[in-house]
N, C-alpha and C positions, 0 to 999 in steps of 0.2 A: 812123819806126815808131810806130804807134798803141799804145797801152795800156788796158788795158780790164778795169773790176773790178765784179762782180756783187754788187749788194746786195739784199737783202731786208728790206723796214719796211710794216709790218701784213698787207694783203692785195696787196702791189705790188714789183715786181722794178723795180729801178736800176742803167741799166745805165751805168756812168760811163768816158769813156776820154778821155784827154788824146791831143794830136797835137802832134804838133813842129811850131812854126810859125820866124818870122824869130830869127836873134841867140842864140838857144840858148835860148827861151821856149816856154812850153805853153799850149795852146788845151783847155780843158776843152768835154766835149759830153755831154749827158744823153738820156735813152732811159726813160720810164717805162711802164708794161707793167701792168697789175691779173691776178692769178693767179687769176681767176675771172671768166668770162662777163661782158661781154663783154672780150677781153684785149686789145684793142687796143691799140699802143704810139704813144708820142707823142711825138713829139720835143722836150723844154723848154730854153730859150731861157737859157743861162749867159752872163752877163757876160764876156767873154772875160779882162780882167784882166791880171794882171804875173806870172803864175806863172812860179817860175824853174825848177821840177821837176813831171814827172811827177805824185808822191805830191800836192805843191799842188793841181795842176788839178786831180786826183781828187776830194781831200776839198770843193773850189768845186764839184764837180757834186754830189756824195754832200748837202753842207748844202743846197743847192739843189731837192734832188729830195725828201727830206723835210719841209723848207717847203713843194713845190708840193703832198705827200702830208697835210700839217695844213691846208693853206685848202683845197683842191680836192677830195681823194680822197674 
């Protein structure tokens, strides 16, 4: 079962969900989205990592999607 938490930082939605992969570990996955023309969303690229929960993987996309939103956005 996937998990999936909406964030909002400046002008951009983050959408972060971990997935259960092997051994009882979690795969974080990011979703960035600009709340204003054009809103295209984008898929950013999370280090998959040792997460042993849920909440982990989340906050690895959530710090991730913030960073891509200070160099990028």
């Amino acid at each position: 079962m996937d998990v999936t938490k909406i964030f909002r930082h400046q002008d951009y939605e983050l959408v972060c969900s971990a997935k259960a992969v092997d051994a009882g570990k979690f795969a974080p996955s990011l979703v960035v989205s600009k709340q204003v023309w054009p809103t295209r969303p984008r898929v950013i690229a999370v280090k998959r990592g040792d997460h042993n929960s849920e909440d982990t993987a989340i906050d690895a996309a959530h710090a991730q999607g913030i960073e891509w939103v200070q160099n990028y956005g």
